[in-house]
Each structure stands twice: as structure tokens, then as C-alpha cells.
C-alpha positions as CSV (number, residue, x, y, z in Angstrom):
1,X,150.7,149.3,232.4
2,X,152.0,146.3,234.7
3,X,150.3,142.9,233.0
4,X,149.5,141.5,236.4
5,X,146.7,144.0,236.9
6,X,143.5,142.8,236.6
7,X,141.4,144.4,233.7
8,X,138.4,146.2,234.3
9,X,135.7,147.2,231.1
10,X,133.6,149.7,231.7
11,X,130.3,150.0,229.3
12,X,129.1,153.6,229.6
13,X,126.0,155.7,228.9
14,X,123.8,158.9,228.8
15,X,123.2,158.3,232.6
16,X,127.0,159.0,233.7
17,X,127.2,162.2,231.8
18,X,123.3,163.2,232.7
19,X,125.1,164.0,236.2
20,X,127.2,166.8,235.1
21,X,124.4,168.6,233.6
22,X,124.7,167.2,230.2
23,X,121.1,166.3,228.9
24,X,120.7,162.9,227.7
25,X,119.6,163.4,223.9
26,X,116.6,161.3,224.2
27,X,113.8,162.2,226.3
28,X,111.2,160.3,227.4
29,X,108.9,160.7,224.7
30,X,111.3,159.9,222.1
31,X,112.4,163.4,220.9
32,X,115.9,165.0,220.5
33,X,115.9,168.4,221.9
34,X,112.4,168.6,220.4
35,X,113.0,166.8,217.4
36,X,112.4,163.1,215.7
37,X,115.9,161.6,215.4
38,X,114.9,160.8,212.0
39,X,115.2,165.0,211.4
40,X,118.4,165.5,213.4
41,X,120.4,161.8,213.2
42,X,120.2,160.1,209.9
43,X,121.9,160.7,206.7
44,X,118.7,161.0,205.1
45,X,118.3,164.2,207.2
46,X,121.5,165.2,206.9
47,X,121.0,165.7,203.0
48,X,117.8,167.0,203.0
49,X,118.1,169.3,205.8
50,X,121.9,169.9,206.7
51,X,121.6,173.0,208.2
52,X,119.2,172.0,211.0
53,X,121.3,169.1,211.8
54,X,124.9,170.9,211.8
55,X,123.0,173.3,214.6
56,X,121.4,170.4,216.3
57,X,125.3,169.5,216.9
58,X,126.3,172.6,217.1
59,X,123.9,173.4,220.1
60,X,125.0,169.8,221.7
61,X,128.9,171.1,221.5
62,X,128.2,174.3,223.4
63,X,126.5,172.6,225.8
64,X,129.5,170.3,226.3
65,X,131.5,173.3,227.0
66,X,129.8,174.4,229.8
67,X,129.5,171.2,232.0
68,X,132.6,169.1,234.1
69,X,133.4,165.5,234.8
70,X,131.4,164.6,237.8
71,X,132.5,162.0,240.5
72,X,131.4,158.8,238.4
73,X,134.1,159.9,235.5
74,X,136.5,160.7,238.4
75,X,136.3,157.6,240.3
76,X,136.8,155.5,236.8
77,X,139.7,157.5,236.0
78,X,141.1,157.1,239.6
79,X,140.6,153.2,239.2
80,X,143.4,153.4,236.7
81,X,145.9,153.6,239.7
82,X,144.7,149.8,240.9
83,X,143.0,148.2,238.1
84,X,143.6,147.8,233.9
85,X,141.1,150.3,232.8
86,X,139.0,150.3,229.4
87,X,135.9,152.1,228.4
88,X,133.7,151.6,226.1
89,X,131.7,154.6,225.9
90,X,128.1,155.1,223.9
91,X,128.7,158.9,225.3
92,X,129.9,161.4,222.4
93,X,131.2,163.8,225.1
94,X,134.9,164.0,226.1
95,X,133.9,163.6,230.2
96,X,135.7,160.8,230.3
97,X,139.1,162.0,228.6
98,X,138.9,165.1,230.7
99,X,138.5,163.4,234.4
100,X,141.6,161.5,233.6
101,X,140.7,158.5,231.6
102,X,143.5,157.2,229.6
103,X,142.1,154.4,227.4
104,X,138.5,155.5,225.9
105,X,137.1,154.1,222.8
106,X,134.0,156.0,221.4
107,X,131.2,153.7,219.9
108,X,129.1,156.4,218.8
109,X,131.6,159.5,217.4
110,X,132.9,162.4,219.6
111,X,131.2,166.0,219.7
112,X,134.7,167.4,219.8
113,X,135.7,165.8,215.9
114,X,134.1,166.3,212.6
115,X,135.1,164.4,209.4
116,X,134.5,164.7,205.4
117,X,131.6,163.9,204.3
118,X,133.4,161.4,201.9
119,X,135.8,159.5,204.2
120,X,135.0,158.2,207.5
121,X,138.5,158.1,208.6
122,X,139.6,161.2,208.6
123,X,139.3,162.6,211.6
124,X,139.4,166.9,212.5
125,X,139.5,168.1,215.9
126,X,136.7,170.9,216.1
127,X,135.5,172.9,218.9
128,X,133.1,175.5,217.3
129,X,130.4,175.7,215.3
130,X,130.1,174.1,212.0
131,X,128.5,175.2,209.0
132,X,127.5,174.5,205.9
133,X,130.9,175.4,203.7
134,X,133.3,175.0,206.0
135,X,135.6,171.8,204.5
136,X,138.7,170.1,204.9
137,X,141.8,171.1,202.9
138,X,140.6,169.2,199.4
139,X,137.3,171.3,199.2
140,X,135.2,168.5,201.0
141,X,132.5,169.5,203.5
142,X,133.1,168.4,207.1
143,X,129.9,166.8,208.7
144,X,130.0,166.1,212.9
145,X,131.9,162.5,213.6
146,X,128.7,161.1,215.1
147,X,127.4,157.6,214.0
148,X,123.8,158.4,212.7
149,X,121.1,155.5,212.8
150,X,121.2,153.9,209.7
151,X,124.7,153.8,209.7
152,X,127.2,151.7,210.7
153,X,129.5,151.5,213.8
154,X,133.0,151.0,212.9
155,X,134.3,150.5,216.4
156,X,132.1,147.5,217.8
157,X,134.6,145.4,216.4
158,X,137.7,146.9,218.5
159,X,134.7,147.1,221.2
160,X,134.4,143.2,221.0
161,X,137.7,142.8,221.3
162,X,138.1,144.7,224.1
163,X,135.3,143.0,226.2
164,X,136.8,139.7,225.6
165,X,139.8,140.5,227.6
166,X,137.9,141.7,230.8
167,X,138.2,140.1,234.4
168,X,135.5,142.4,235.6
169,X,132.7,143.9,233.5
170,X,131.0,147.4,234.7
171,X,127.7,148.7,233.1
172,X,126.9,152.2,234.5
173,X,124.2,154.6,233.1
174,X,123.0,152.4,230.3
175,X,120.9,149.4,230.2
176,X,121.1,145.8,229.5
177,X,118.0,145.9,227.6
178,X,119.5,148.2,224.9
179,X,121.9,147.7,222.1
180,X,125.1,148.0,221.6
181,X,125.9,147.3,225.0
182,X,123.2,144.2,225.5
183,X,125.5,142.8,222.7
184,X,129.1,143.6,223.7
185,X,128.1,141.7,227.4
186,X,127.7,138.7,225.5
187,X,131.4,138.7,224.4
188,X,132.6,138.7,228.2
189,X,134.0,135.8,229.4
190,X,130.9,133.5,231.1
191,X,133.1,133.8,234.7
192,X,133.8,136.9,235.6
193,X,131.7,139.0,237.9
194,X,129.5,141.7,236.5
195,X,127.9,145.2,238.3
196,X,125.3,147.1,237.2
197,X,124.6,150.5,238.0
198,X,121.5,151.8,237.6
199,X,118.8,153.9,239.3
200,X,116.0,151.9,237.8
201,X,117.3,148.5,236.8
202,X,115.1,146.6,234.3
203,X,116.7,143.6,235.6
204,X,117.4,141.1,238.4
205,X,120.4,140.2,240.4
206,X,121.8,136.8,239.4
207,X,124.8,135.1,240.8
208,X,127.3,136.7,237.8
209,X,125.4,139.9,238.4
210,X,125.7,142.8,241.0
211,X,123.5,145.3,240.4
212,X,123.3,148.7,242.2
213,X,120.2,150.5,242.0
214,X,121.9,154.2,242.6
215,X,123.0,156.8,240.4
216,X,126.1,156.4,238.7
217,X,128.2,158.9,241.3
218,X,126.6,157.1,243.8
219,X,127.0,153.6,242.6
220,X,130.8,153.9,241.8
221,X,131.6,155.2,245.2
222,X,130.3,151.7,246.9
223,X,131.9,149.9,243.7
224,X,134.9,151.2,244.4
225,X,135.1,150.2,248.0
226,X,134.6,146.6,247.2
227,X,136.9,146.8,244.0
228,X,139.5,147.8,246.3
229,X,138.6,145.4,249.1
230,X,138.8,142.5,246.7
């Protein structure tokens, strides 16, 4: 891609892929599709109760299946015809890879991988189910390539690195007020302009930041317009 192209970063969240139908996992009282994160997310829970977590996942993965890119992934993907694109993504579905999105990094795992349960680097592509017994080709079971809470995330690093090169900075269906992505803004450069997107911003407009109060489809079809303009 041509160096003189300014670079855009996008942070993304639940809210971008709420629009194709994709439930957020967290509702509002807390739960997971019913359940405490600490039964369904943890590697305590993992080990005491793998089987409910492997169909936790499993259930999440079907979902995926069923639900398309909506116009927020497209017009990000579009972008890449004018602008430098990155995303950093908090999503573990593949929306973004399947509107078009060439350069994705995934903070939080990918439904669509699984890994051994003893290396963290080895990544399978998986579409199905998976169960209990079902292992990689030294006899080691395969667990969903999701970071847990509790453990760590092995991309910030690449993430920080990435947000340090931007010229523009785009949040869009997550908020400032949560981690990682409260975090990674700090590593932008202090003058480059930053948007907002968000249909209930916990914030206030500054003079670095733009925030649009709309949904994410919404949002990125007026950001666009003035990304072009500019």
C-alpha cells in the first residue's frame, strides 16, 4: 500500500457486530448468555467445568455462522481504497475479514481458531463444534483461541504499536471508559484528530474529539463523508 496514504486505526467493539444480529456477550445485567463469566470465561472454569464452556463457544460459533457483515464493516473495509487501514478489534468474530478488511488484529481470540491447551501459539482453524477429546496431532486437547479474564493478552503489544502510527484514530461500538481500548488511546499521538461513535456516549466532545452519537452503520456513513472531504 502507497506510503503517502494517511493511516487510519480503527478500535472496534461488541456494538459494530450487535448490528448484524450477533448478540453482544454481555448483557446488561452482567451475564453471558445466562451465565457468570466466571462459569463460561476463565481458566478456572475451563478446568472445572469444560464441557459447559466448550458449548458456551460452541453455541457463540453457530451463531456467527448465521449473521453477515453489516454496513459499518463494509464502509471500513471500503475505506481501504483511500486511507491506510488498521483494526484493532475486541470482536472475536470474523465480520471484519469477511466485509473486506485486509489488516485485522484480534485482541481478544477469534471464534473461527482453537489452540492446544499447552501452547498458545499454535493456532487451528476450526469451524464446528468442539468437544472434549478432540486434539491436535500430538494428543493435546484443543480449547477455543479466546483470551479468558484472568489471562493475558498477547497482542496489546502489536496493538500499541499499531496505534502509535495512526494519523486518525476511530473508536466505534466500544467505549472510552473501558479497557483495553481506554488504554491503547493513550498511545495515539497527542495531535491527531479522534471520532467516536457511539449511541450513548459516556463522554464529551473536546477539541481532539468528534464524537457521533449514532449507531455504528450510521455513524460511519457521515464519517466517511468528511474522511473523504478532508
Amino acid at each position: 500500500m502507497s506510503s503517502n496514504k494517511n493511516k487510519i486505526v480503527i478500535l472496534s467493539g461488541a456494538g459494530v457486530s450487535a448490528e448484524s444480529g450477533l448478540k453482544t456477550f454481555r448483557d446488561a445485567d452482567g451475564l453471558w448468555e445466562g451465565h457468570d463469566v466466571t462459569e463460561v470465561a476463565t481458566p478456572q472454569a475451563f478446568e472445572m467445568n469444560p464441557h459447559l464452556v466448550l458449548d458456551f463457544y460452541n453455541q457463540r460459533r453457530r451463531q456467527l455462522k448465521t449473521v453477515n457483515p453489516n454496513k459499518a464493516h463494509q464502509i471500513l473495509a471500503d475505506l481501504e481504497e483511500h486511507f491506510d487501514v488498521e483494526i484493532i478489534t475486541q470482536n472475536v468474530d470474523d465480520l471484519h475479514e469477511r466485509a473486506g478488511s485486509t489488516k485485522v488484529t484480534h485482541l481478544h481470540g477469534e471464534l473461527f481458531k482453537v489452540r492446544p491447551v499447552n501452547n498458545p501459539n499454535r493456532l487451528i482453524e476450526w469451524r464446528d463444534d468442539l468437544q472434549m477429546g478432540d486434539t491436535d496431532d500430538k494428543g493435546h486437547q484443543l480449547r477455543p483461541h479466546v483470551v479468558w479474564f484472568g489471562e493475558a493478552v498477547p497482542m496489546m503489544e502489536k496493538a500499541i504499536e499499531i496505534v502509535e502510527t495512526a494519523d486518525i484514530l476511530i473508536i466505534i461500538g466500544t467505549s472510552l471508559q473501558v479497557y483495553p481500548a481506554a488504554g491503547l488511546m493513550d498511545y495515539a499521538k497527542p495531535d491527531i484528530p479522534v471520532y467516536l461513535i457511539d449511541p450513548k456516549p459516556g463522554i464529551k466532545e473536546s477539541a481532539k474529539l468528534r464524537i457521533f452519537a449514532k449507531s455504528a452503520s450510521a455513524g460511519m456513513e457521515e464519517l466517511k463523508s468528511i474522511l473523504l472531504k478532508s
